[in-house]
C-alpha positions, 0 to 999 in steps of 0.5 A: 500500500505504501508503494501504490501510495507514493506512486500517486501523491507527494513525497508530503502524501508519503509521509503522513501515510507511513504513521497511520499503516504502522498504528493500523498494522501495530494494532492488528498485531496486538489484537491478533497475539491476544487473540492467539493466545487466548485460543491456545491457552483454552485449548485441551492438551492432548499427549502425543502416545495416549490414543490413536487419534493424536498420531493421525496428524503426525502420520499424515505429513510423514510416511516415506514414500515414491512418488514419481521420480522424487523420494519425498518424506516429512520429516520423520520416516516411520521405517527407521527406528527400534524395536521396543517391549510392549505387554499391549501385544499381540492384537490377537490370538491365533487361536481365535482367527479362522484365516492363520494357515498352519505354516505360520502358527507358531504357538499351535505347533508348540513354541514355547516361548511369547516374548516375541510377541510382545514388541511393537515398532517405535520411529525414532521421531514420531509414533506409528499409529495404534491399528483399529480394525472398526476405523478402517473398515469405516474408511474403506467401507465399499472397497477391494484391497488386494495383496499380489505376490508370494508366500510373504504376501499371504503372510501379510494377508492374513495378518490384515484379515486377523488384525480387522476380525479380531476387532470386530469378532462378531462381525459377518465374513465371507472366506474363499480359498485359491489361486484368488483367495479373499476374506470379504466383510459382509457388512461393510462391503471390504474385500481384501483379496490375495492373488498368487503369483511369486514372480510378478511377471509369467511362468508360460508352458511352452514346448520347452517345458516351463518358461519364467518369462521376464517381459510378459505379465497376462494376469495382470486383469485380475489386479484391475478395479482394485482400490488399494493394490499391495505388490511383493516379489523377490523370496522365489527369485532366490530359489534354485532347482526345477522343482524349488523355483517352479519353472524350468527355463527362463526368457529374456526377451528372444533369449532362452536359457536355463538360467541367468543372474537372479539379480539381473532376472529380478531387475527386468521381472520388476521393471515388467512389473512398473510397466504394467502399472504405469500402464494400468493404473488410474492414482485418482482410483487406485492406491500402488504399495509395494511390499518392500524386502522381506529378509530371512534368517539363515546366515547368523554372520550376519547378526555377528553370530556365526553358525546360528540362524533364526531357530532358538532366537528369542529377542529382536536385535538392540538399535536400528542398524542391521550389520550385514546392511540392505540386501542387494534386492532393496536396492533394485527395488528403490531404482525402480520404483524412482524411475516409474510415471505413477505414484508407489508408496513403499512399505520400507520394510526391510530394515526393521524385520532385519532386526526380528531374528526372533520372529520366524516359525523356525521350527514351529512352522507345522511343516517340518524343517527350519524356517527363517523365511517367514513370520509368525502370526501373530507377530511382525506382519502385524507391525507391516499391516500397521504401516499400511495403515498409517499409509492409508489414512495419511 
């Protein structure tokens, strides 16, 4: 206003305008700290951990995530932090939830002890909300959720499908298994689904046999429609053997071989994979995750505990570093998902189950053998489902 006041009178004009604003923008002032401060003095305080709504607006502003090409986060990244003991866990019993297969019931087939049930995930800068089951089904009343990928893809699914039953025990539920599993909760229309594909990209029969075939994704209709998609891959690119991996040579592009590196498999399987989802998906309709590296335990060098794996472990490791480092699958994951044209968010989630030596079914799986692949139920695919979560209601 000064500026436009002086372009129009004299230097005379000028003068006498500059006291008037100033006595207008000090009162303004006053008035405005007054008011300011009666507001926040009549104000309610609420504690930053009593209840989940407190860390709504915490969580909203600071989920890492990918978006694009530029990796964004605000302030406080939910995927670094410890693990801490918390007699409030688990969220629930095994034993009162219809959807835990046996490979992932630790404490039906016999684990003696409980302490790794009761630890729960704290960033270093901020709290991962609590789950409540009721809210978000409420949020996603009406809509499909689906989980694609492997075995630790179902792992997550059926931890999601407990966690939500066993706030809400009563409530009417659909169950269906196979290729296309889902649990469907009647009474407010969400689905959450699970499709088995290990690979991402097709395992096609040809003459030869049966080919993995990294450019080539035909089931890809079967993900479209879906509110929230939750894509994992990369445990079966580790398996070796005709029998092991489920196929017997591999495609790349007009190149047919018996075998190739995994890394470099995994690389163009992936990249397939942004494609079809950059092809595909609609941001305004559907919600990309993608199940960030899930670790397993067999080599206890690792750790700094030579000779030992996952089996007899009874307590997460202290701090939030992993000694052997990020393995090199997380990296290819990171590089694809920079370079991809939709928005993915990623459950980083690698790291913090790198520090849960003691969660797998090891022994206690029902399957016989030594598991450090996978993950008790309950237990830390509960704490992904949490990151989920906070992800959703960002």
């Amino acid at each position: 206003m000064m500026e436009a006041a002086g372009r129009r009178g004299t230097k005379y004009r000028s003068q006498q305008v500059a006291p008037v604003l100033s006595l207008i923008v000090i009162t303004i002032f006053f008035f405005s700290s007054l008011f300011l401060a009666t507001a926040e003095s009549s104000s309610p305080h609420h504690s930053s951990i009593s209840d989940n709504n407190n860390h709504l607006d915490d969580v909203r502003y600071n989920v890492t995530r990918l978006k694009g090409r530029k990796q964004t986060s605000g302030g406080c990244n939910l995927f670094q932090g410890r693990w801490v003991a918390d007699s409030s866990y688990p969220l629930y019993d095994s034993a009162a939830c219809p959807f835990v297969d046996d490979e992932f019931d630790c404490q039906k087939f016999g684990r003696p002890d409980t302490q790794y049930l009761k630890y729960s995930w704290q960033p270093d800068s901020c709290n991962l909300p609590r789950f409540d089951g009721g809210d978000f089904l409420e949020r996603w009343r009406g809509k499909k959720l689906m989980f694609v990928g492997d075995s630790l893809s179902l792992n997550m699914w059926e931890s999601l499908s407990c966690m939500i039953h066993a706030s809400l025990p009563n409530a009417r539920t659909k169950y269906v298994r196979g290729t296309l599993a889902y649990v469907n909760f009647v009474d407010y229309g969400v689905t959450l689904y699970m499709y088995r594909t290990p690979y991402l990209v097709d395992i096609i029969q040809e003459n030869v046999g049966r080919v993995l075939t990294l450019d080539s994704i035909r089931a890809g209709n079967a993900w479209k429609g879906m509110d929230v998609l939750v894509f994992n891959s990369w445990h079966w690119w580790t398996h070796t053997g005709a029998k092991s991996q489920g196929w017997d040579y591999i495609r790349d592009g007009s190149s047919l071989s018996k075998d190739m590196n995994r890394l470099d498999a995994f690389n163009k399987g992936l990249n397939t994979w942004a494609k079809w989802v950059d092809n595909n998906v609609d941001p305004a309709k559907t919600k990309v995750f993608f199940q960030g590296i899930s670790p397993t335990h067999y080599q206890g060098q690792e750790w700094n505990q030579p000779k030992r794996t996952c089996s007899g472990e009874a307590e997460p490791l202290s701090g939030s570093i992993y000694p052997a480092g990020s393995p090199p699958a997380a990296a290819i994951v990171n590089k694809v998902l920079m370079t991809m044209k939709k928005q993915v968010y990623l459950l980083d989630i690698t790291t913090l189950s790198q520090l849960r030596k003691d969660a797998h079914p090891a022994a206690y799986g029902g399957g016989g053998g030594t598991d450090c692949s996978h993950w008790c139920l309950p237990g830390l695919p509960d704490t992904w489902n949490q990151l989920l979560y906070a992800a959703l209601i960002m």
